[in-house]
Kinemage of the C-alpha trace (Angstrom):
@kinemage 1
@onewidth
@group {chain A} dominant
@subgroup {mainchain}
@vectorlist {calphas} color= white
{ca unk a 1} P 146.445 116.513 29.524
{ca unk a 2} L 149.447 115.853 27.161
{ca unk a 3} L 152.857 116.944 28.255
{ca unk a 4} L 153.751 119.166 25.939
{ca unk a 5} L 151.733 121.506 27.283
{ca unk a 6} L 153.322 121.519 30.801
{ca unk a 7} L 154.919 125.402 30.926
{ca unk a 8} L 152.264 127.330 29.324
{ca unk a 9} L 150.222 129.107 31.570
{ca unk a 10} L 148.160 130.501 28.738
{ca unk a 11} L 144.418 130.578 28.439
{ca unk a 12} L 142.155 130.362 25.968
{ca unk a 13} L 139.258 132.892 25.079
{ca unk a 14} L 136.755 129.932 26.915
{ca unk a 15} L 139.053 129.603 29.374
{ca unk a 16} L 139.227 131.614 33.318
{ca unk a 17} L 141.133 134.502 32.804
{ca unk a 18} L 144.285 135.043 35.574
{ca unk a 19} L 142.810 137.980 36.805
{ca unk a 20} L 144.084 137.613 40.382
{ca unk a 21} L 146.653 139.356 41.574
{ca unk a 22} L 149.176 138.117 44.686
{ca unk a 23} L 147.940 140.041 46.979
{ca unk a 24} L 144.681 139.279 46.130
{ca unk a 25} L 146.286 135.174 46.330
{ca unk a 26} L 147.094 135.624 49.977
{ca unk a 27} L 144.378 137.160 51.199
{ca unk a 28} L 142.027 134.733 50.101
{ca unk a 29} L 144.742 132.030 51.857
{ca unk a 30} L 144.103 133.778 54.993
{ca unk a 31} L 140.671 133.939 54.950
{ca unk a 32} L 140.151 130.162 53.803
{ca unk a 33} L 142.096 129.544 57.040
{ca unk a 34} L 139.723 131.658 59.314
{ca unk a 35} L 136.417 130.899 58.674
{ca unk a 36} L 132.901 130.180 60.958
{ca unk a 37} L 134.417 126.849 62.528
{ca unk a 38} L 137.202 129.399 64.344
{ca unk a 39} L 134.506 132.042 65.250
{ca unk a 40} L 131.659 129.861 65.904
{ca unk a 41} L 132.688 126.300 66.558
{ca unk a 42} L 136.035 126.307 68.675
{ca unk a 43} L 133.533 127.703 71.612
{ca unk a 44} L 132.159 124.204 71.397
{ca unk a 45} L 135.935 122.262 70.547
{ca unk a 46} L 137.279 124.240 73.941
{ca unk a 47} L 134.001 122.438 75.974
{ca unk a 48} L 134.910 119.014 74.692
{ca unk a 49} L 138.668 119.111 75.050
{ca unk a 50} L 139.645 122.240 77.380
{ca unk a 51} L 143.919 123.539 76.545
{ca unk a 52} L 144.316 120.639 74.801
{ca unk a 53} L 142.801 122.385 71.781
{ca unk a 54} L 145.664 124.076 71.145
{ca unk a 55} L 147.636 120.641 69.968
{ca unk a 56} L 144.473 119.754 68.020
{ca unk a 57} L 145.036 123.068 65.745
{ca unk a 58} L 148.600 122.151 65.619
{ca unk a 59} L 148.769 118.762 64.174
{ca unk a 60} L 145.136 119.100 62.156
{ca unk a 61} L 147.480 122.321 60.821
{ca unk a 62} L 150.448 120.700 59.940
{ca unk a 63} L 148.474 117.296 58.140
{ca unk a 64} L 146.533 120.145 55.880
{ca unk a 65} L 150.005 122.211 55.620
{ca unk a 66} L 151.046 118.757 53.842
{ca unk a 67} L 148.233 118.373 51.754
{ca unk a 68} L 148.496 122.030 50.332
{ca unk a 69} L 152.064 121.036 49.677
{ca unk a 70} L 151.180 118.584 47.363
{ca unk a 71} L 148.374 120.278 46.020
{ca unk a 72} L 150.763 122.945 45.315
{ca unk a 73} L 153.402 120.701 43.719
{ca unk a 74} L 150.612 119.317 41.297
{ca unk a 75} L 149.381 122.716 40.081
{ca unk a 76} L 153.152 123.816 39.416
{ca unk a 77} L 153.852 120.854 37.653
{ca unk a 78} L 151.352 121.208 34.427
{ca unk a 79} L 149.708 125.248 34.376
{ca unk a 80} L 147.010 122.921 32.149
{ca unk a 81} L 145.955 121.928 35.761
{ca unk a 82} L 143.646 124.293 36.992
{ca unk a 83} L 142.332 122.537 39.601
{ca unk a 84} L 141.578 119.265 41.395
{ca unk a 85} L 139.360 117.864 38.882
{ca unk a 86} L 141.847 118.198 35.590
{ca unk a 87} L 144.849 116.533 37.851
{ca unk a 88} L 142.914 113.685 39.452
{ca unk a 89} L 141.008 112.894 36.094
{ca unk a 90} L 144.676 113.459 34.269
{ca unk a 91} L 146.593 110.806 36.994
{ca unk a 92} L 143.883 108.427 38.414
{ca unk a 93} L 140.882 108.512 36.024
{ca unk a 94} L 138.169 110.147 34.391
{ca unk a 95} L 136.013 109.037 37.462
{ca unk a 96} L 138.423 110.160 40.027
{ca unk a 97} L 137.765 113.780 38.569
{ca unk a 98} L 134.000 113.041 38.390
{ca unk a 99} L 134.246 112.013 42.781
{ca unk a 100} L 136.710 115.042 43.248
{ca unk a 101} L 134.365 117.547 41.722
{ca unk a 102} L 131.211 116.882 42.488
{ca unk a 103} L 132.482 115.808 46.413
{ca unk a 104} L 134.267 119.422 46.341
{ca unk a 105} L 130.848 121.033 44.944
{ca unk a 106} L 128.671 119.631 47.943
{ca unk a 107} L 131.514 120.017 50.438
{ca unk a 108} L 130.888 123.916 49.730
{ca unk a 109} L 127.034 123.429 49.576
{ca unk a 110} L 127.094 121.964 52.896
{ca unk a 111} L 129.344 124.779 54.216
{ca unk a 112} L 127.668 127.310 52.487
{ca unk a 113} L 123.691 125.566 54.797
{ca unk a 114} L 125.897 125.576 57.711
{ca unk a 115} L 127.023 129.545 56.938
{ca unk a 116} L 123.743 130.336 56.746
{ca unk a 117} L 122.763 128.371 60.503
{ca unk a 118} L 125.675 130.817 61.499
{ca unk a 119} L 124.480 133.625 60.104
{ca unk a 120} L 120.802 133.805 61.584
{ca unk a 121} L 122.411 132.683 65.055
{ca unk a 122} L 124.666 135.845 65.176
{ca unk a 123} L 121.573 138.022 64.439
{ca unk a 124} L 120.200 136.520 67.054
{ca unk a 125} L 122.529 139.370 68.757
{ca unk a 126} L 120.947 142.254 67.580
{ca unk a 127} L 117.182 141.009 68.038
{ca unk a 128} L 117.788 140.951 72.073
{ca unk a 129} L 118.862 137.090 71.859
{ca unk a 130} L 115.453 136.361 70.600
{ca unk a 131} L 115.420 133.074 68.301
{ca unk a 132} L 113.948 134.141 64.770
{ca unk a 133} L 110.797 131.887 64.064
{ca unk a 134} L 111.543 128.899 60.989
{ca unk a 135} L 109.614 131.477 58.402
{ca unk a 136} L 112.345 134.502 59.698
{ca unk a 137} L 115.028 131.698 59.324
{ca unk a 138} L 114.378 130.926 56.103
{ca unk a 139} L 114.026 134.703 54.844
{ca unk a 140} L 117.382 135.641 55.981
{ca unk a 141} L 118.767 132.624 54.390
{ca unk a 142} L 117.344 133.704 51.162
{ca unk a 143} L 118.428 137.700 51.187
{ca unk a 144} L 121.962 136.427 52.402
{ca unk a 145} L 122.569 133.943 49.303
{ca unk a 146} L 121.326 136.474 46.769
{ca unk a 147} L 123.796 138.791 47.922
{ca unk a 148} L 126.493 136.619 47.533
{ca unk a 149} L 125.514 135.542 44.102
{ca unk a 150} L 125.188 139.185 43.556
{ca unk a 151} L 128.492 139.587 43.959
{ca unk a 152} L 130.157 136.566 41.794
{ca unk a 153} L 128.341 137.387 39.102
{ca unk a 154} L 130.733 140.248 38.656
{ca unk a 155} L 134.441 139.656 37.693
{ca unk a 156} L 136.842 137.648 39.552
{ca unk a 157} L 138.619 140.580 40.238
{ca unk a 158} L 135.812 142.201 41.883
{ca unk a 159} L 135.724 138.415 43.962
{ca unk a 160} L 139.197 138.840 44.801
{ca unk a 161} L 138.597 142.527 46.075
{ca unk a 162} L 135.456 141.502 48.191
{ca unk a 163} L 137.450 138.424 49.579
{ca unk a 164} L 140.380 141.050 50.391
{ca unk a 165} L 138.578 142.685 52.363
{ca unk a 166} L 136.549 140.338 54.244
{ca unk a 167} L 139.970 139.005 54.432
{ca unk a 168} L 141.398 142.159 56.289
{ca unk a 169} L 138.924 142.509 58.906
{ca unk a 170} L 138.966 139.177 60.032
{ca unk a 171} L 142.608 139.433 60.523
{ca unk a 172} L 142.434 142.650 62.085
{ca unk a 173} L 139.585 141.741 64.428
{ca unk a 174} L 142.368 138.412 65.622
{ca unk a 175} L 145.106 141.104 65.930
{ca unk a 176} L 142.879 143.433 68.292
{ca unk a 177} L 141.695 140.721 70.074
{ca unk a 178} L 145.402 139.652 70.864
{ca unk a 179} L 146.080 143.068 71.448
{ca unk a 180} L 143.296 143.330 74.021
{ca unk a 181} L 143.817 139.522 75.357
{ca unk a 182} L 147.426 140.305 75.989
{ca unk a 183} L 146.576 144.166 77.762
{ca unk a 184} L 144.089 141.780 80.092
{ca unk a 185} L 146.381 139.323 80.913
{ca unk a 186} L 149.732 141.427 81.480
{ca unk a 187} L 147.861 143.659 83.921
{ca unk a 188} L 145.776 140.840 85.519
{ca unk a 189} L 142.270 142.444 84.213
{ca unk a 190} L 139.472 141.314 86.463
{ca unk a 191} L 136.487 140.216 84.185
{ca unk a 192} L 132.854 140.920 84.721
{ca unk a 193} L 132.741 137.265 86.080
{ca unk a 194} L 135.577 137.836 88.773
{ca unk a 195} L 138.267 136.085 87.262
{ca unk a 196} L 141.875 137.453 86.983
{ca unk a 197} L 143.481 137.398 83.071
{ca unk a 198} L 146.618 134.712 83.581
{ca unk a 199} L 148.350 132.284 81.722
{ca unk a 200} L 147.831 130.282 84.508
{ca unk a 201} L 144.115 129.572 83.136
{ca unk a 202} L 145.492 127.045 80.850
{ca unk a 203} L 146.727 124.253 83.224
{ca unk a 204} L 145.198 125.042 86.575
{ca unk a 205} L 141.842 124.047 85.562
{ca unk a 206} L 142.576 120.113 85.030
{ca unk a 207} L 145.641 120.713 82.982
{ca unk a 208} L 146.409 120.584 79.594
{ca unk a 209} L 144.173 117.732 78.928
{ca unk a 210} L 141.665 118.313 81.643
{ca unk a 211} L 138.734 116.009 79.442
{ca unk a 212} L 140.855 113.276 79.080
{ca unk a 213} L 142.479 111.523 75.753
{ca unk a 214} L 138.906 110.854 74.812
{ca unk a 215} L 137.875 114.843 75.234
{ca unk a 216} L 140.988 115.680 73.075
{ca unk a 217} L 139.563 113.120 70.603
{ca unk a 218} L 136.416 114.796 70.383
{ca unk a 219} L 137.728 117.685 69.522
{ca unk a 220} L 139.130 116.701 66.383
{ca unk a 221} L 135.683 117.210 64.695
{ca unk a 222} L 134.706 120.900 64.515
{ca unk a 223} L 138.600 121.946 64.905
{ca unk a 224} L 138.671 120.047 61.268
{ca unk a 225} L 135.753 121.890 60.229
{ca unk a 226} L 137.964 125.383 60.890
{ca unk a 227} L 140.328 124.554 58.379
{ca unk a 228} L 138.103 123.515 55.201
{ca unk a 229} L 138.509 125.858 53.015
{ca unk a 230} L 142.434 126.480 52.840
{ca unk a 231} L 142.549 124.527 49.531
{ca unk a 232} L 141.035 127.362 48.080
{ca unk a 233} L 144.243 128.881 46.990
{ca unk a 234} L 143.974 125.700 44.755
{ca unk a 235} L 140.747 126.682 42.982
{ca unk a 236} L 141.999 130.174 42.877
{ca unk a 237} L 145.297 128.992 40.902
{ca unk a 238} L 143.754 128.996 37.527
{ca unk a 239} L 142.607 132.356 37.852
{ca unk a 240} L 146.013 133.951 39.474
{ca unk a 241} L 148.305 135.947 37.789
{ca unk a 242} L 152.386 134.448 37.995
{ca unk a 243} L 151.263 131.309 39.958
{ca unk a 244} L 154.561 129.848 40.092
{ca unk a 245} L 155.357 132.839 41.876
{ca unk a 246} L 152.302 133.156 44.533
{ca unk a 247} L 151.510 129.915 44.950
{ca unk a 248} L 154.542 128.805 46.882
{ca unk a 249} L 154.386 131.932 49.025
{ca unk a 250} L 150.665 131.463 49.810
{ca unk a 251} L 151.102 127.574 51.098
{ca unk a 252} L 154.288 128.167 52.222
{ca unk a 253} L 152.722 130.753 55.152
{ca unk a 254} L 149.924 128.363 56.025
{ca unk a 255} L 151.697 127.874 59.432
{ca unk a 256} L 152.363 131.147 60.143
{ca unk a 257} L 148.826 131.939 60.068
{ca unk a 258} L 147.784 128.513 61.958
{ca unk a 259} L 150.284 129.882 64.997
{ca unk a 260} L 148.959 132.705 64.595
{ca unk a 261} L 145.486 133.133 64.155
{ca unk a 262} L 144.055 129.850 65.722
{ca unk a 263} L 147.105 129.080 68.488
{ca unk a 264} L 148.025 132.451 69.696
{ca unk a 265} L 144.188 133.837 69.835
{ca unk a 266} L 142.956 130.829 72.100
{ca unk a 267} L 145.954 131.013 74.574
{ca unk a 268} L 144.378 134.497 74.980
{ca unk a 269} L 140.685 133.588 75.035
{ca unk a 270} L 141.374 130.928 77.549
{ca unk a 271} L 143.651 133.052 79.674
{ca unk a 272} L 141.706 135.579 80.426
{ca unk a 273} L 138.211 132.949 80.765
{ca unk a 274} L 139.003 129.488 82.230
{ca unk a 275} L 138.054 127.049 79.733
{ca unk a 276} L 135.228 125.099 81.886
{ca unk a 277} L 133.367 128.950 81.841
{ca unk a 278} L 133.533 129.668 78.329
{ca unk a 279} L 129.477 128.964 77.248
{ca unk a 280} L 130.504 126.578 73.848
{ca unk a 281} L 126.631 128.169 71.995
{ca unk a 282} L 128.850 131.466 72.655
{ca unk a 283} L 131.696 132.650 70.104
{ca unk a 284} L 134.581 133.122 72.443
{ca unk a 285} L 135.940 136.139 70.452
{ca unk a 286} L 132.665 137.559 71.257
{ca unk a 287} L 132.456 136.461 74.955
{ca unk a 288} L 136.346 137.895 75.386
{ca unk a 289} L 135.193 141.660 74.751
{ca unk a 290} L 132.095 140.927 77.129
{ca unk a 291} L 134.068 139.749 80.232
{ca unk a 292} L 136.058 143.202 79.648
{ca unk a 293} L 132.976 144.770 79.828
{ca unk a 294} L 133.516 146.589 76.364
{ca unk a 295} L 129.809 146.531 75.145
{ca unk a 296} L 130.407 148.329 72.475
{ca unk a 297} L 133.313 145.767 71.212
{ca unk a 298} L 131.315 142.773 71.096
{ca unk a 299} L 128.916 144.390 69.129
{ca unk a 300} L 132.085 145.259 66.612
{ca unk a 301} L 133.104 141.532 67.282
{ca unk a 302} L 129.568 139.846 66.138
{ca unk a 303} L 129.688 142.211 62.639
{ca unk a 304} L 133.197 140.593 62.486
{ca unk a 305} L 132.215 137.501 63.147
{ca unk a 306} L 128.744 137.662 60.606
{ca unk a 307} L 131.398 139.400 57.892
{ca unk a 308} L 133.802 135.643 58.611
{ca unk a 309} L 130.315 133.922 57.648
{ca unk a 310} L 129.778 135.977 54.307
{ca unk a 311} L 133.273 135.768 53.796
{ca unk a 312} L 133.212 131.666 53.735
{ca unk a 313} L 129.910 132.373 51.771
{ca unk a 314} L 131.355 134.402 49.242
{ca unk a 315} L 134.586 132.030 49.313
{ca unk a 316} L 132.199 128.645 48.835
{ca unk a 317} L 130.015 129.790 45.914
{ca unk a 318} L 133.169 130.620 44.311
{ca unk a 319} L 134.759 127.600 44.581
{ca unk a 320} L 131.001 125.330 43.499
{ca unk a 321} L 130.563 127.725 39.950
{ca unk a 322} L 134.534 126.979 39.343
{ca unk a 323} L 134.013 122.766 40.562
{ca unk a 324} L 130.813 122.772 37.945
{ca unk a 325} L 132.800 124.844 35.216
{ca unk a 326} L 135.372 122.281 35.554
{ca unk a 327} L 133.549 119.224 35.292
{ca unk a 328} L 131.829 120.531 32.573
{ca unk a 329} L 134.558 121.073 30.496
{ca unk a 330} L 135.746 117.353 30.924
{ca unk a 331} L 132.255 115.841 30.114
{ca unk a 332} L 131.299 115.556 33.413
{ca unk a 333} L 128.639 117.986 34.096
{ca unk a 334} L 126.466 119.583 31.419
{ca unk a 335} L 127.513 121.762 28.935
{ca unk a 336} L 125.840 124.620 29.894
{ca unk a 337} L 127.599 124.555 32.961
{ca unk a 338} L 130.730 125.302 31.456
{ca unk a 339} L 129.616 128.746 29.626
{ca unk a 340} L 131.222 131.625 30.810
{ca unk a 341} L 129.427 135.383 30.611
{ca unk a 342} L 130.902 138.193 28.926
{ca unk a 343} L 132.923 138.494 32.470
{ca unk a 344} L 134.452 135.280 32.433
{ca unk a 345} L 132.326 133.986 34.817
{ca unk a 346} L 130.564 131.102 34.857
{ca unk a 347} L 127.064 132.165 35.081
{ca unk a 348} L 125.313 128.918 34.625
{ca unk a 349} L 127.223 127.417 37.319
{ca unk a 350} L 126.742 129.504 39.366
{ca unk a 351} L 123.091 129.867 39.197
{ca unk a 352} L 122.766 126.116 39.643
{ca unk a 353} L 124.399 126.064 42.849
{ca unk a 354} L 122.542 129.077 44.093
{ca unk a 355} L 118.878 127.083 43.443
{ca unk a 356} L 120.782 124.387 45.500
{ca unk a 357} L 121.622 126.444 48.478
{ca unk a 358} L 118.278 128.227 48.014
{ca unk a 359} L 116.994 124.620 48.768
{ca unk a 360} L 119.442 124.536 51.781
{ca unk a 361} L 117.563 127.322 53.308
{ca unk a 362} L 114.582 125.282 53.815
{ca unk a 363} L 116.885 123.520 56.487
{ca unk a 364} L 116.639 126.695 58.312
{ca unk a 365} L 112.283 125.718 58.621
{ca unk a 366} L 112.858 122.333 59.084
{ca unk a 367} L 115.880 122.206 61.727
{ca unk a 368} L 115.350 125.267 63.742
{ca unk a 369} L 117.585 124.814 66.028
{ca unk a 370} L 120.362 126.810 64.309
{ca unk a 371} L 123.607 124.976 66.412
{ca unk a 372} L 122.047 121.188 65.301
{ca unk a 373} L 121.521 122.235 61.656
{ca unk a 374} L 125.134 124.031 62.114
{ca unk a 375} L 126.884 120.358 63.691
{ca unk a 376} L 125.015 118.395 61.272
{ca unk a 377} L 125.971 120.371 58.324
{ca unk a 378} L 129.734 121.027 59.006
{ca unk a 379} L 130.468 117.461 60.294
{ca unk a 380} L 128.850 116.219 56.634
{ca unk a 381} L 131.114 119.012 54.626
{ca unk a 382} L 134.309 117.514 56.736
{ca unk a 383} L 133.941 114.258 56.218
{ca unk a 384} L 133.610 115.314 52.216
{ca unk a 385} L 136.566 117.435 52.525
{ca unk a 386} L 138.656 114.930 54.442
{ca unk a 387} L 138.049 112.486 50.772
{ca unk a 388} L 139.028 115.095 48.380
{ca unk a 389} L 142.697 115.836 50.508
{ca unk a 390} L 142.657 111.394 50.450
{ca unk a 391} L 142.182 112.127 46.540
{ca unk a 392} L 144.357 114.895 46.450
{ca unk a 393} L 147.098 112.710 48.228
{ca unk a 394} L 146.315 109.585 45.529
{ca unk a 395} L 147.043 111.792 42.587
{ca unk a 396} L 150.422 113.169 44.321
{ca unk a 397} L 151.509 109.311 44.777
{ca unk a 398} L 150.667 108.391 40.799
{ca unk a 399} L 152.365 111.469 40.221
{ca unk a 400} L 155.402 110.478 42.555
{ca unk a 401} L 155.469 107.420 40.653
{ca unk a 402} L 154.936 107.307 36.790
{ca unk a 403} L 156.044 110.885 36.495
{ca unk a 404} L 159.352 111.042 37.874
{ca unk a 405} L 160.826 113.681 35.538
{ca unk a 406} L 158.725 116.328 36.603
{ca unk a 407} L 158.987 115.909 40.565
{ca unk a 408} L 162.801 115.810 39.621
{ca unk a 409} L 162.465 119.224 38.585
{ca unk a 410} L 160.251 120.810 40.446
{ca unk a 411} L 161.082 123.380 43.149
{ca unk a 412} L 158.264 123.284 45.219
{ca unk a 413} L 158.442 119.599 46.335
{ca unk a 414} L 156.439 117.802 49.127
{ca unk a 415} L 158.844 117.127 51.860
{ca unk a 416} L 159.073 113.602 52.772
{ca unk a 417} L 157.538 112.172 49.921
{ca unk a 418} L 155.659 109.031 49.248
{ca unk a 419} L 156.275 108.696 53.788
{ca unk a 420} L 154.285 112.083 54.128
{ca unk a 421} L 152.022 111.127 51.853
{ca unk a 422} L 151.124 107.797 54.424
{ca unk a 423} L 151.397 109.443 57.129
{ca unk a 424} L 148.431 111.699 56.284
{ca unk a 425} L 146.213 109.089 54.538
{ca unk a 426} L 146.505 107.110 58.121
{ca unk a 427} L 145.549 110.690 60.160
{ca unk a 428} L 142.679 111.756 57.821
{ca unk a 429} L 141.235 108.114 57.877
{ca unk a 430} L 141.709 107.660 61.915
{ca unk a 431} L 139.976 110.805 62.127
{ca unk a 432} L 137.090 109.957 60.001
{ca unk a 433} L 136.965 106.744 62.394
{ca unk a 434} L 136.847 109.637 65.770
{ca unk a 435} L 134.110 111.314 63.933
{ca unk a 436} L 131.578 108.003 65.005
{ca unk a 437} L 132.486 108.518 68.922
{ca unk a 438} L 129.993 112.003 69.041
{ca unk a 439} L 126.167 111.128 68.924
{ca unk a 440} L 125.655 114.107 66.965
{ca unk a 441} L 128.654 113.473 64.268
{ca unk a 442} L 127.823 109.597 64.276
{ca unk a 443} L 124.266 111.142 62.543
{ca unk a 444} L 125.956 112.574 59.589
{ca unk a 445} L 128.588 109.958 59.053
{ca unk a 446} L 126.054 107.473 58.908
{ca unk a 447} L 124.131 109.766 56.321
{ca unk a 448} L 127.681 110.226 54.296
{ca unk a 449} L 127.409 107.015 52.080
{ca unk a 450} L 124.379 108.307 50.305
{ca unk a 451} L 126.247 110.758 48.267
{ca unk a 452} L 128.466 108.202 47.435
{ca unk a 453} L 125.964 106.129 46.375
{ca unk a 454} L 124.419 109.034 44.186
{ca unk a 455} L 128.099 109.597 42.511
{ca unk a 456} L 128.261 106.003 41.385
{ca unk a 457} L 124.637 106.013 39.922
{ca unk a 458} L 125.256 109.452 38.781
{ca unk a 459} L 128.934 108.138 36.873
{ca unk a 460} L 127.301 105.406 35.322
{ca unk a 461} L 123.882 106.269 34.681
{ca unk a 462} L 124.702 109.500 33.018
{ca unk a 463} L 128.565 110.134 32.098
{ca unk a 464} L 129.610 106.761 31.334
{ca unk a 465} L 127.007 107.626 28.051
{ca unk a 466} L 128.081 110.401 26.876
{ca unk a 467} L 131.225 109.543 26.020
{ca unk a 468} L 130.410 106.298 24.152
């Protein structure tokens, strides 16, 4: 990456093509931020630590609110970036962009197995709350990730048009919900359970931190989970049309849609269900519009809730075919990784990490039970994601420090600096360290040094070569 290159967003004919527009930009922002571990897992996070969720989403919020910043200060300062990989390979090493890439690629690999645990639960709905057998598991699984590779292998602006409107209806499902939440409350609604809609739920059952400080430690796991995927707008700069423009306003309204969206929506759920009632194998969006007795809305709610799963879906083998274009083109990957169709996609990549989740789906036969494989799967993909915003944070501070003209200039800085930039390492790392207090997360953090171990045979068994 040589300097001179620094304000020319151009692209080559190999090159992704800025075909996304800003509304497209912010859309896709919203929907990284409300994805399955809102719909699916927060049913579990309000079980382990009650009220007290709603600081969890707060300061998780505000640590990834940071990272974006200085993912989005790194992007603006050389439009050669395009993503994670070129920065960290251009300010650490060629090996930091081999670890951020391929981490990034499984991180979406694992969310994409746990989607599809999500996805054959919430049918469970509409076969009587029958479990499908391993073989039923397993054919779902397949039909679901054709369809989404069905759909990227079309033109990013047909991606940003699907993701638009999976976008949309998640945030207008939140909206109504609020909207029906607040109607329950403000009248003092009787549920189908015989409890009264009040704010009153939120501190008279225990108080704010009815499970204790190590509850509200437990928490920190899955409420992590529901915010992977926010970097997106990251791996969607390279293919966005004005990003000095967009990018800003799509980071900058991260917390907005954190008060929003996760805050605002669980002070409703758990005001009109006390928190010790909500069932945590139950979405509570779904359980809301059952306690009012609105059949015919929680159906509405669990397509809502299945179009959040395609949605991350669509989102994650997106962001793999982009990871495996990109490492490609710095030597990383194979070269027929980096080939882009006539559509300026990247076909090859994306194929490959199809065959990969298609190998996912035999999880599905293997681990039938649909909420382990689910826990399993996202607390792997967090603990991945929680290394790439540590990498993401190492390439800001080389950045800080040997290039000191261009964070004099820029104007979209990271407030607080090389300070924030501690303060976040010491949060993500503490909560990597909370992750080993759950039986069921200890499993997959124990598992996590394995792919590690595959990266550094994989770096110098294979790249190291080929550039001798």
């Amino acid at each position: 990456m040589t300097e001179q290159k620094i304000n020319s967003p151009a692209v080559g004919d190999g090159d992704l093509k800025r075909s996304l527009s800003n509304r497209h930009l912010q859309l896709i922002a919203i929907g990284g931020a409300i994805g399955t571990g809102l719909f699916m897992g927060s049913g579990k996070t309000i079980s382990l630590a009650g009220p007290s969720i709603l600081f969890i989403y707060m300061i998780i919020g505000f640590m990834v609110f940071l990272v974006m910043r200085a993912l989005g200060e790194l992007l603006l300062s050389n439009f050669n970036y395009k993503s994670f990989i070129d920065f960290s390979t251009d300010l650490i090493g060629p090996w930091a962009g081999y670890f951020v890439g391929w981490t990034y690629w499984l991180c979406w690999i694992t969310i994409g197995i746990a989607d599809l645990s999500a996805i054959i639960y919430y049918l469970q709905f509409f076969n009587g709350g029958v479990s499908f057998s391993p073989l039923e598991g397993v054919l779902i699984s397949v039909a679901s990730i054709l369809f989404i590779t069905c759909l990227n292998l079309a033109t990013v602006k047909l991606f940003g048009e699907m993701e638009f409107w999976f976008a949309m209806v998640k945030i207008v499902a939140i909206i109504v919900l609020i909207a029906v939440g607040g109607w329950m409350i403000f009248t003092g609604f009787t549920s189908t359970a015989g409890e009264v809609a009040s704010f009153g739920h939120l501190w008279s059952h225990g108080g704010m931190f009815p499970t204790g400080f190590t509850g509200f430690l437990a928490g920190f796991q899955i409420a992590i989970f529901a915010f992977v995927g926010v970097e997106l707008v990251g791996t969607t700069a390279a293919e966005t049309k004005d990003p000095e423009k967009n990018l800003p306003k799509a980071v900058n309204s991260i917390p907005i849609r954190i008060i929003i969206f996760y805050v605002l929506a669980l002070v409703i759920v758990m005001s009109v269900t006390p928190w010790n009632k909500i069932d945590p194998s139950i979405s509570p969006f779904v359980n809301l519009f059952s306690q009012a007795g609105i059949a015919a809305a929680a159906i509405i709610m669990n397509f809502v809730v299945l179009s959040s799963v395609m949605s991350s879906m669509n989102s994650g083998v997106f962001s793999t075919s982009r990871m495996l274009f990109g490492l490609s083109r710095e030597n990383q990957a194979p070269d027929a990784l980096g080939k882009l169709n006539k559509r300026a996609v990247p076909a090859n990549a994306l194929y490959f990490s199809t065959v990969c989740l298609l190998l996912g789906a035999a999880l599905q036969y293997f681990v039938p039970n649909t909420v382990l494989a689910f826990t399993l799967a996202t607390t792997l993909s967090t603990i991945l994601f929680i290394c790439v915003w540590l990498m993401i944070i190492w390439s800001y501070v080389v950045y800080y420090r040997t290039r000191p003209e261009l964070h004099a200039k820029s104007t979209f800085k990271l407030p607080g600096g090389l300070f924030t930039c501690a303060v976040v390492v010491v949060f993500f790392i503490g909560t990597i360290g909370i992750l080993a207090l759950e039986e069921d997360t200890r499993k997959a953090l124990m598992v996590s040094p394995i792919w590690f171990i595959i990266l550094i045979i994989g770096y110098f068994g294979f790249y190291k070569p080929r550039n001798k």
